[in-house]
Every structure is written in C-alpha cells, then in structure tokens.
N, C-alpha and C positions, 0 to 999 in steps of 0.2 A: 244140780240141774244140767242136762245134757247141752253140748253147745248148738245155737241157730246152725244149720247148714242151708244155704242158699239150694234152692231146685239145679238141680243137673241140665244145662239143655241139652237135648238129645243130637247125635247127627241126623242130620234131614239134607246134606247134601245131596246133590241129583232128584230128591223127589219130585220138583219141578213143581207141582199145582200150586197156587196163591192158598186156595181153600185147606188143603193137606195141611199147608204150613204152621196157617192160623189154628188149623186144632191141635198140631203137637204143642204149640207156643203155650194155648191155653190149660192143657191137657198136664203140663211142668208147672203152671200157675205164672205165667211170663205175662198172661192177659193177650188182648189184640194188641199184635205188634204193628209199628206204623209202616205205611209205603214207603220209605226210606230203607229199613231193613229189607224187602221183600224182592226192591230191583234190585236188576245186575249192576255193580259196580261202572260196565262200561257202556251202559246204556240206563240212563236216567228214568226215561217215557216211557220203558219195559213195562208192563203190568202183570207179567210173571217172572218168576225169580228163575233162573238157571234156562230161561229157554231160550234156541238161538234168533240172531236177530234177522227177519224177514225181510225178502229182497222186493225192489218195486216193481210192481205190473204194469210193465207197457206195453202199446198197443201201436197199431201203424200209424207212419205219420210222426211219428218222435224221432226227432235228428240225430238221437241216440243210437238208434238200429236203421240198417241197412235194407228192405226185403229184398229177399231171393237173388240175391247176386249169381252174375255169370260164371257158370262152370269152368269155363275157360280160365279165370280170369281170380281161380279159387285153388286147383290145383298147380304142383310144379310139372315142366310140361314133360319132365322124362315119366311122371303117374299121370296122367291123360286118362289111364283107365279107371283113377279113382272115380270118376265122372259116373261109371256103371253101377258103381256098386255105395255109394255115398252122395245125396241130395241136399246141396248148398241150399239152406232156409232163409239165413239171414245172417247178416256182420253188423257186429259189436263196437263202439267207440271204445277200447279200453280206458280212456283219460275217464270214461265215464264211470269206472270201477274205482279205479284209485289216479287219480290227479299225475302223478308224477309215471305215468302210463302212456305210450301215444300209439297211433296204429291202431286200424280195422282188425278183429279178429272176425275168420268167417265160420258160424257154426253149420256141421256138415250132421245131416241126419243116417244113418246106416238105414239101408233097406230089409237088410235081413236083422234081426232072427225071422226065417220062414217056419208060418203055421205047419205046427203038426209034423216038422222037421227036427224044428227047435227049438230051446229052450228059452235062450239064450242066445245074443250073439257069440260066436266065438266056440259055440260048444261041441259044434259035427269034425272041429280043424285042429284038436285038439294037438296031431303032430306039427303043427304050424304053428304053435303058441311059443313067442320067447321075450324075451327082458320088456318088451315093448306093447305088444298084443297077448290079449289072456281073455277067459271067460269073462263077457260083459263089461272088459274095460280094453280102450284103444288107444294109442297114443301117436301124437304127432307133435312134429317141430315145424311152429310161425316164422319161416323165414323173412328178410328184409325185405321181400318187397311185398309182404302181407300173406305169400301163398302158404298153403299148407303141404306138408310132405309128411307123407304118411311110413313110420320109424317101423315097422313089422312087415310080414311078409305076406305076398299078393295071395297065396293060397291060403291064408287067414280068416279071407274071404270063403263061401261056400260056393259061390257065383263063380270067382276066379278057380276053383280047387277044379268043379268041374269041368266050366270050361277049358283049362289046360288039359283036360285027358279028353276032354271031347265026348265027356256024358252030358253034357247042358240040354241039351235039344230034347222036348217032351218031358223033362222032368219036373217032380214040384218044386225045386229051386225055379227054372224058368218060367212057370205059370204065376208063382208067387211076383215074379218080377213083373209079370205084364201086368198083374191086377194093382200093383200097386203103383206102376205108370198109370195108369189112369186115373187111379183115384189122385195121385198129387197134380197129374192135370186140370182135374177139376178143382183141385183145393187153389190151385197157382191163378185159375180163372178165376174166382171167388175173390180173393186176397187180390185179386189186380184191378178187378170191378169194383171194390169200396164195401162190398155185402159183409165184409168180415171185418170193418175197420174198427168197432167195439168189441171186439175179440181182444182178449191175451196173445200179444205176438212172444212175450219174454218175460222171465221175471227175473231182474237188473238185480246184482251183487246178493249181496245177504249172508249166512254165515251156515258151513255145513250143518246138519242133522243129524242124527239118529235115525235108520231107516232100511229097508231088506239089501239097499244098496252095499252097507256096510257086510253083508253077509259074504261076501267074496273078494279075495284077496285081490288088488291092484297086481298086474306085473312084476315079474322082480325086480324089474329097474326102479321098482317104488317104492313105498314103507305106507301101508295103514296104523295111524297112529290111533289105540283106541282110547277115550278118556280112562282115570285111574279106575282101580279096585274102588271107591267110593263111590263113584259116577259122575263126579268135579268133573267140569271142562265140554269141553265138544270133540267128536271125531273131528280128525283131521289127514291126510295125504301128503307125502314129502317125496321128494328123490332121495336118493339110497342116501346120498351125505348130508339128509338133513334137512334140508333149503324147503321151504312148504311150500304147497300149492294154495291158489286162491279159486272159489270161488267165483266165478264171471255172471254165472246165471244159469236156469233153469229153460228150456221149452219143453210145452207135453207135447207127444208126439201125433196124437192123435190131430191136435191142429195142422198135419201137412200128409197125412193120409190115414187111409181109415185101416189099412192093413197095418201101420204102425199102432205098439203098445207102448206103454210104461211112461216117466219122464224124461230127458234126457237133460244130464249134469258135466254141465264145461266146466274143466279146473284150470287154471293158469299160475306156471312158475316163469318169473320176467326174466332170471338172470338167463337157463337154459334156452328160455322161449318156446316150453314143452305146453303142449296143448294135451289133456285128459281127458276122453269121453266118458262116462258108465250113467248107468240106468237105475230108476226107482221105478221097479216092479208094483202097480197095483194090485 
C-alpha cells in the first residue's frame, strides 16, 4: 500500500486577495482556512493577507496638519526662489507619524510637470539631474529650524532653466505658471472659507505600495528596494547605506490646483533629515 502524502501547499505568496487564497487552500484540500492565517502577521485587523497597511484621512481642522503655511517661513532664505516654482500646502506633526519624531514637516507641492511640455516632473532638465533630483523624484533636507532646503540644482526646475537664459516670457512654461496661480488661488479661498473642510486634506502614515510610482528609479543618492522574486514584502526607498525612508503621507494634488495631476508621496529618513518627493501617476 503506497504511503499517505499530506497535499503540498502551494506558494501563494504576494497573491494578495483573501478570495485567491481561500481557493488555492481548498483546491490542495486544506478546506477554509481561518482569519488567523489570512492576516498579516503585523497587523491583526488586516482583512487581506500581504496588503499594505493604509494611512488615515484627514481633513482640516486636525491639529495634526498645518494648512497652507507661509512661504516665507517654509524655505531657507538663501532659496527664496523655491517659493516660484514649489507651493507650501500644508505641515505635518511628525510625532504624528512615529512618536519618537518631533517637528513640523512642511509639504511643498511642484507646480510643474507643464501640460503638453511634460511628462513628468524633472524630464525637459534632464542635464540637471544628479545624486538629489531625477525624473519624478526631488529631494530635500528638514533643517533645524523646520525649513526646507532644496539638495539639486535650481535649473532642475524648467521655470528656473528658462528663466536663467531668459526664454521665460511668453512661453508654455510661463502661461502654465499663471493658470496654475489662479486656480490655487482659488483652491486657498475655498480651503480658508470652510467650503472644503470635508475634503481629504492628507492621508496620515501608512505603509508603501506597489504602484507606477515604483516604475522610476529614485536619484542616485537613493536605493529602490523592490520586494523579492516571490513578491514577499513591500517596496521600500533607503539612502545609498541603507538607512530607509518612511512613509509621512500622501496628498492628491488635484486638491490644491486643477492644473496639478497624480498623488504626491512624502518620504522621510530622521537620522539624515532627507525629505523625498515622487508621484503616483493616475
């Protein structure tokens, strides 16, 4: 008589759906497996297995976020010009991310990619890109007294590239820039009258994704970490030795002008005090 062999379970790592799971389980003859098996280890309340965990939606009015803080009062004053070309939305409690965190971080929205210019931030300046700035990812250092200092170079910008040679005047970089002054004027009147106080101002901590963001490498001053050959794990972002970034939160952008697209994703590493912009493409 041949010996019992117990059913094989298959790998089913990374497939992520609860439903997927339950029919491989069944499908080996394992039966319905309990919600014990199905969540993630480090989160209990999960009702899917392997998916990351989502960050909170806040809205104005939460002591948590700051709106629209002062430009002035957002860059270091030797970049005064970041003021042109990057629209302070709102500051962050970091304690509010992780506890052992303190200091306002202030999120700066890019005005450009311009329609029909670009793709992309980042992608017309492409001889300006180095360890710091690259396509669709920006980087800055949170100095001590909260400000931002922007770590790439001012021709990075398409705004700055032209205006230093003095093609700005009449081009669709500059019309781009007026139409989108306006509309965030109108979005700043809105958001300061109370009209948008049910609105998503943030979505507070949570844990990377999977997503077209991943589709472009960080700067080289970074390391995109992708999950293994199996699909175990989450993407994740590091500086070159290592040290990972966090996660702070999410704004879509279209909440602060209508000429703006995609999501925009803050990363933060405490020990450098490097602040990561990049974007999820709808």
């Amino acid at each position: 008589m041949p010996p019992v062999v117990s059913p094989r379970l298959p790998r089913v790592v990374g497939m992520g759906k609860k439903k997927r799971l339950e029919e491989l389980l069944q499908a080996v003859g394992v039966g319905r497996p309990s919600g014990e098996m199905l969540r993630r280890a480090d989160d209990p309340e999960s009702e899917e297995w392997g998916e990351p965990a989502e960050g909170e939606e806040i809205v104005a009015g939460d002591p948590r976020v700051r709106l629209l803080p002062d430009p002035a009062e957002v860059f270091t004053a030797d970049q005064a010009w970041l003021g042109d070309v990057l629209m302070p939305v709102l500051a962050v409690d970091l304690s509010a991310v992780d506890p052992a965190w303190s200091g306002w971080l202030p999120v700066v929205d890019p005005v450009e990619p311009v329609r029909d210019v670009q793709g992309c931030l980042g992608e017309k300046t492409e001889a300006f890109h180095d360890a710091y700035a690259g396509e669709a990812w920006i980087a800055f250092r949170l100095e001590e007294d909260g400000r931002l200092r922007f770590l790439g170079q001012r021709e990075y910008f398409l705004h700055e590239l032209l205006r230093g040679r003095g093609e700005l005047r009449g081009s669709q970089v500059e019309a781009h820039y007026v139409r989108d002054a306006l509309s965030r004027a109108d979005s700043i009147r809105r958001w300061r009258s109370g009209e948008r106080d049910e609105e998503d101002l943030f979505i507070l901590g949570g844990e990377l994704y999977e997503g077209n963001w991943t589709t472009v490498d960080p700067p080289d001053g970074y390391r995109f970490v992708q999950p293994d050959d199996d699909g175990e794990g989450l993407p994740s972002v590091t500086l070159a030795d290592g040290r990972p970034f966090r996660l702070v939160g999410e704004t879509h952008r279209w909440s602060w002008s209508d000429e703006g697209v995609a999501t925009l994703l803050v990363l933060f590493e405490p020990e450098s005090r490097t602040v990561l912009l990049t974007f999820e493409y709808d």
